[in-house]
C-alpha positions as CSV (number, residue, x, y, z in Angstrom):
1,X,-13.7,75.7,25.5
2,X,-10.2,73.7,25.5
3,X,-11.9,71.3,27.9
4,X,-14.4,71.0,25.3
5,X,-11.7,70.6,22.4
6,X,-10.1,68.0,24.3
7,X,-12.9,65.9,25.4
8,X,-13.9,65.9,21.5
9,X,-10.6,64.5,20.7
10,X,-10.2,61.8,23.8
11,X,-13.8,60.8,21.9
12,X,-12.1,60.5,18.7
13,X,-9.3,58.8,19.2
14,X,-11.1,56.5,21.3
15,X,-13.5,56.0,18.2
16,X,-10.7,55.5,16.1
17,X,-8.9,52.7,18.6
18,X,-12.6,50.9,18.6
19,X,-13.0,51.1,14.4
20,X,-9.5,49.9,14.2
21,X,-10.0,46.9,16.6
22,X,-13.6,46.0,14.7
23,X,-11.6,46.2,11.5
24,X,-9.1,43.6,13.1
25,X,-11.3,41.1,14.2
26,X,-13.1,40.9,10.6
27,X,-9.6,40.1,9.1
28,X,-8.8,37.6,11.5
29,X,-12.3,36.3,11.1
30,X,-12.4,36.5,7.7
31,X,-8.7,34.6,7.8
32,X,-10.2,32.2,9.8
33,X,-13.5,31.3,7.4
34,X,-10.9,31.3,4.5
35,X,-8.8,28.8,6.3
36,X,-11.7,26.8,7.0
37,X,-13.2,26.8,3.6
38,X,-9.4,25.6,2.5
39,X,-9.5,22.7,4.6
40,X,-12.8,21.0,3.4
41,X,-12.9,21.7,0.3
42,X,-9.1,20.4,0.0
43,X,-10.8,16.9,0.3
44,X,-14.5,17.8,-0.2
45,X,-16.2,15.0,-2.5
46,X,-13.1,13.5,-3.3
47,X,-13.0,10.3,-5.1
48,X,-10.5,8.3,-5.5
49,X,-10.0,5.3,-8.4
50,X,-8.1,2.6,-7.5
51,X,-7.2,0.2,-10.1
52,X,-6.0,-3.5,-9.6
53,X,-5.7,-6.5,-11.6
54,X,-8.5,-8.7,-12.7
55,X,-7.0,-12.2,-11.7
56,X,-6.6,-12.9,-8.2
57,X,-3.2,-12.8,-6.2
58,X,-3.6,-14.2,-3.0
59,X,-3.5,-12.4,-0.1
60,X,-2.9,-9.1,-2.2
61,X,-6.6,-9.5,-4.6
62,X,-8.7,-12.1,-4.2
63,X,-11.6,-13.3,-7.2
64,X,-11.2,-13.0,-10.7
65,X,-12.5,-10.9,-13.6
66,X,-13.9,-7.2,-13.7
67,X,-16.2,-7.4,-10.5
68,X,-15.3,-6.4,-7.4
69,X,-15.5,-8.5,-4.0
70,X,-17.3,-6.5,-1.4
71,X,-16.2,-9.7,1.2
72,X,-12.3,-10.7,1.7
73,X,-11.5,-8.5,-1.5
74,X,-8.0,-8.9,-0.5
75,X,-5.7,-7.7,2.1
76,X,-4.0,-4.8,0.0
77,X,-8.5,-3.6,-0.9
78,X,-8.4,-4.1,3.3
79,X,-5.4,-1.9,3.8
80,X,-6.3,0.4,1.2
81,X,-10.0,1.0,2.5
82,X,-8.6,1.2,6.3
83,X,-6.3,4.5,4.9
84,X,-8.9,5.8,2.9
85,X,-11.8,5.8,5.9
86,X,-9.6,8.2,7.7
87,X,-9.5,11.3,4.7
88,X,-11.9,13.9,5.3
89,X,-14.9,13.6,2.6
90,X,-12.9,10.9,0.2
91,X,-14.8,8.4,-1.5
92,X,-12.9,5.1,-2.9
93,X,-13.7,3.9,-6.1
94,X,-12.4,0.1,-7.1
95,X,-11.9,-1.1,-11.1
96,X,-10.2,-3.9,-12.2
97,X,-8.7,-4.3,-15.0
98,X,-5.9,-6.2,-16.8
99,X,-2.9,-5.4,-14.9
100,X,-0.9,-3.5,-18.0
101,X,-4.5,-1.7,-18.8
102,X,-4.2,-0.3,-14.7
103,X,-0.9,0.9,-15.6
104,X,-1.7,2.7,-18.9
105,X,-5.4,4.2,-17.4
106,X,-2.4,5.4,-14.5
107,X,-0.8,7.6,-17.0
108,X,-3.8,8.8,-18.8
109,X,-5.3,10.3,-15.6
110,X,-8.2,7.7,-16.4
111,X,-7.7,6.3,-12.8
112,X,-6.5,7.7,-10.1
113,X,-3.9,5.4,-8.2
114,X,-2.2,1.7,-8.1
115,X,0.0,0.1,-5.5
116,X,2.9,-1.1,-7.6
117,X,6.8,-1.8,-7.4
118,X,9.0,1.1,-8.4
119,X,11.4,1.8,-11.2
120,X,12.8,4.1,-12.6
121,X,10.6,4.2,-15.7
122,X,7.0,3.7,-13.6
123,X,8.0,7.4,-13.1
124,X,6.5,8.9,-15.9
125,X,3.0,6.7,-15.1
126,X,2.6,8.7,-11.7
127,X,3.9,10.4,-8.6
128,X,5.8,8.0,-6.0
129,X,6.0,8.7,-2.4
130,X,9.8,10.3,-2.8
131,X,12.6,11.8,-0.4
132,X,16.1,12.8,-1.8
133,X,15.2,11.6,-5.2
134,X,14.6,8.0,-4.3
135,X,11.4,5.9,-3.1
136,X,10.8,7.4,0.5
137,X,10.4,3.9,3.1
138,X,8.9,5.5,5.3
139,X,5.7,5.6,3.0
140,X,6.0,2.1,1.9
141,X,2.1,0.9,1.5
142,X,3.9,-2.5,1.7
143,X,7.4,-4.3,1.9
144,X,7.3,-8.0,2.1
145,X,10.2,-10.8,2.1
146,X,9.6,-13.9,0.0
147,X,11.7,-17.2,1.1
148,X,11.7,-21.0,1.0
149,X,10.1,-23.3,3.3
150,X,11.2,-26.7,2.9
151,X,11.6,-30.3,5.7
152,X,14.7,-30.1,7.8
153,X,16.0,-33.2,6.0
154,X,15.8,-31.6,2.4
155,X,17.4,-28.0,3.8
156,X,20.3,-29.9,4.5
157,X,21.5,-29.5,0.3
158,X,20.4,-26.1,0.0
159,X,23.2,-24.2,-1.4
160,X,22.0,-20.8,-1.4
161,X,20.0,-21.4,-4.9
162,X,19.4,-25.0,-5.2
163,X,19.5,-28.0,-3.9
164,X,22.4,-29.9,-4.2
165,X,22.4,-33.5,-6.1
166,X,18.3,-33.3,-7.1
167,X,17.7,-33.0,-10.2
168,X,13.8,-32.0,-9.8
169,X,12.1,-30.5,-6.6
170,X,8.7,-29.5,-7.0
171,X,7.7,-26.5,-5.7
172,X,4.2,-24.6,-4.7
173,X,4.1,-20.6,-5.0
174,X,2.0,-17.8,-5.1
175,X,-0.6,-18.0,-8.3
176,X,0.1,-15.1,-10.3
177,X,3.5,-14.5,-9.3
178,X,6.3,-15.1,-11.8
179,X,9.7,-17.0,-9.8
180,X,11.7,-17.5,-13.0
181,X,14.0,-14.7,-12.0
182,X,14.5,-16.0,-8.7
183,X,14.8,-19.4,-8.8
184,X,15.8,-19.8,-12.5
185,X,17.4,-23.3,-11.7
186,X,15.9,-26.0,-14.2
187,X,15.6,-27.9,-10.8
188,X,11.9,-26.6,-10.0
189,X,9.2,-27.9,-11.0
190,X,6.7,-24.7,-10.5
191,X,3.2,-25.7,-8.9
192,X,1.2,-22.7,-8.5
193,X,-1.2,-22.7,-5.7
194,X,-4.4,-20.2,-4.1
195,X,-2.8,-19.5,-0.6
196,X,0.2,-19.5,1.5
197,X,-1.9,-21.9,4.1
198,X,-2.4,-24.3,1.4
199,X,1.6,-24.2,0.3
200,X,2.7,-25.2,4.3
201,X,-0.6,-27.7,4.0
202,X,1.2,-29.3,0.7
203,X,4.5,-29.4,2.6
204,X,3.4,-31.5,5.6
205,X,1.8,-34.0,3.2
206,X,4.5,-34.2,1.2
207,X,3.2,-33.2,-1.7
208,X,6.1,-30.8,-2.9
209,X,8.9,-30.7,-1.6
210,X,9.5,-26.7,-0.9
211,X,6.9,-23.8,-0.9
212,X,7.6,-19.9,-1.5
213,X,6.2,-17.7,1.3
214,X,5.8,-14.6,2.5
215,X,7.9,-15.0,5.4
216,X,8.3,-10.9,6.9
217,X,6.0,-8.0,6.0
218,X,6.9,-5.3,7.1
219,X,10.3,-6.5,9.3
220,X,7.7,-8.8,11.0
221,X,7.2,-12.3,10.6
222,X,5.0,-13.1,9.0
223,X,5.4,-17.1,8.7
224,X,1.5,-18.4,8.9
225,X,0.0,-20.9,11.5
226,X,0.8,-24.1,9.0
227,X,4.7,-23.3,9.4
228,X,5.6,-26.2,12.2
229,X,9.1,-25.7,12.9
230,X,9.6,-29.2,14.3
231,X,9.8,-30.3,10.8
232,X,10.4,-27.5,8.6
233,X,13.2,-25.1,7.9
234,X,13.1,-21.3,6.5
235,X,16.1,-21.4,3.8
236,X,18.4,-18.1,3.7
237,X,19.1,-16.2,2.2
238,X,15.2,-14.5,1.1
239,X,14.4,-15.1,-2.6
240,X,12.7,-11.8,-3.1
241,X,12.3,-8.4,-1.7
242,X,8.8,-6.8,-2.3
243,X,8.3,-2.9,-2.4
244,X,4.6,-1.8,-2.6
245,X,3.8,1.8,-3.0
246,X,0.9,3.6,-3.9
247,X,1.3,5.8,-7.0
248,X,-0.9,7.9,-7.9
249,X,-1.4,9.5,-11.8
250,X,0.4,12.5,-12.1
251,X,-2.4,14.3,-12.8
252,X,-4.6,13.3,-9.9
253,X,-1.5,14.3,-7.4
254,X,-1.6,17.9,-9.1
255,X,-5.1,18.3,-8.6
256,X,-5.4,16.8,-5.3
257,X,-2.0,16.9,-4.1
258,X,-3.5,17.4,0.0
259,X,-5.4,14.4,-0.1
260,X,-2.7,12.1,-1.7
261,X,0.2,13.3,0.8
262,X,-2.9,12.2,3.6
263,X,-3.0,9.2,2.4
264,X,0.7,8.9,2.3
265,X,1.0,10.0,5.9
266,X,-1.5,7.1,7.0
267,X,1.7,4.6,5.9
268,X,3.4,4.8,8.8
269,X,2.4,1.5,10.1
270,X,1.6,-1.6,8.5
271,X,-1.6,-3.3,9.6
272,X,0.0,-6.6,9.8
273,X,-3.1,-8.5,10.7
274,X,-5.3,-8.0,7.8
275,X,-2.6,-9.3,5.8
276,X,-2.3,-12.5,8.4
277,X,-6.2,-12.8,8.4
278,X,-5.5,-13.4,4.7
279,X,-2.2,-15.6,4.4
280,X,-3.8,-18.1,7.5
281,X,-7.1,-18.2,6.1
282,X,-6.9,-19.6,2.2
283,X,-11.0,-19.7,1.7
């Protein structure tokens, strides 16, 4: 009888040990579909608007008006598409609108995200890539230097903001791109051009007599193929110092905050050739 008793209860407990590891296995399966349900539908059917302006900045946008350019859209469209195509199950949406119009849809929630410059007040548009309370350059979609290109002969007067003894120099720049803060010397005589190529191209004919260019993106040079340094001089210090981030609404970020720290975390590197393909390559 008590070897009966205690072969009952080696049964039992052994039944108990075998419901008790079943029961296990269905949480930890059950964790497991939960975690994988999370993960796609964190960025399942996903679209993001992008807004940018509707008159063409060269190498940024290129093509004017509301339409969008499937071919050489622009290098930042290029970058932009490159980050997106590597976001589980996110579909990228491009508007263009007037560039004030981008920024106000921003706030609204109407679109989604911009790359733009940072300040202080762009904070209440949308959420900026931020680390101790302060732009975070580590997720920089872009930062480009802007200097002068002029002949060795003329680089000789440069003072640091003019040129000394000429009272006009004509210069080419970037279409779209205001240089009144700085170069505000009544010196320059603005010519605004479609491409960077074309500005060096101007310079060897002598056509004007100093170009703005995008001379480092990203720390690199970025000085195109026209730039012959036989004959012409970069002028120091840099005119400019360009921060692009991408913002994205505030209200997007709360709905969708896993998708826009991905795209964040794609930032790392700049991909420096689609913006050379661009600057070299004016058509």
């Amino acid at each position: 009888m008590q070897k009966i008793q205690n072969r009952d209860m080696r049964q039992l407990i052994t039944t108990r040990h075998i419901a008790v590891g079943l029961a296990k296995i269905r949480l930890k399966t059950c964790l497991l579909f939960i975690a994988i349900v999370y993960s796609h539908t964190s960025f399942a059917n996903t679209t993001l608007t992008f807004c940018y302006q509707d008159t063409a900045i060269a190498p940024y946008y290129l093509g004017d008006g509301h339409k969008v350019q499937t071919e050489r859209p622009g290098a930042t469209i290029e970058h932009l598409q490159k980050i997106a195509a590597k976001v589980p199950h996110l579909t990228l949406k491009l508007v263009r609108y007037p560039w004030n119009r981008c920024l106000r849809y921003l706030k609204t929630g109407e679109v989604d995200a911009v790359v733009a410059n940072y300040s202080d007040d762009r904070r209440e548009l949308g959420a900026f890539p931020m680390r101790h309370n302060k732009p975070d350059p580590r997720r920089e979609f872009t930062q480009q230097e802007i200097c002068l290109v002029t002949s060795k002969e003329l680089a000789k007067k440069w003072n640091g903001s003019s040129f000394n003894g000429l009272s006009k120099v004509t210069l080419a720049h970037q279409s779209g791109r205001s240089l009144q803060k700085t170069l505000p010397h009544r010196q320059f005589i603005k010519t605004p051009i479609s491409a960077q190529a074309k500005a060096l191209q101007m310079l060897a004919q002598q056509k004007v007599q100093a170009v703005s260019v995008v001379c480092k993106i990203a720390g690199k040079n970025a000085l195109t193929e026209g730039f012959d340094p036989a004959t012409m001089q970069q002028l120091q210090p840099n005119i400019e110092m360009l921060h692009g981030h991408l913002v994205f609404s505030h209200q997007f970020y709360q709905n969708q905050q896993s998708v826009a720290e991905a795209l964040w975390a794609q930032l790392a590197e700049t991909p420096l050739e689609i913006y050379l393909k661009y600057l070299n390559d004016p058509q």
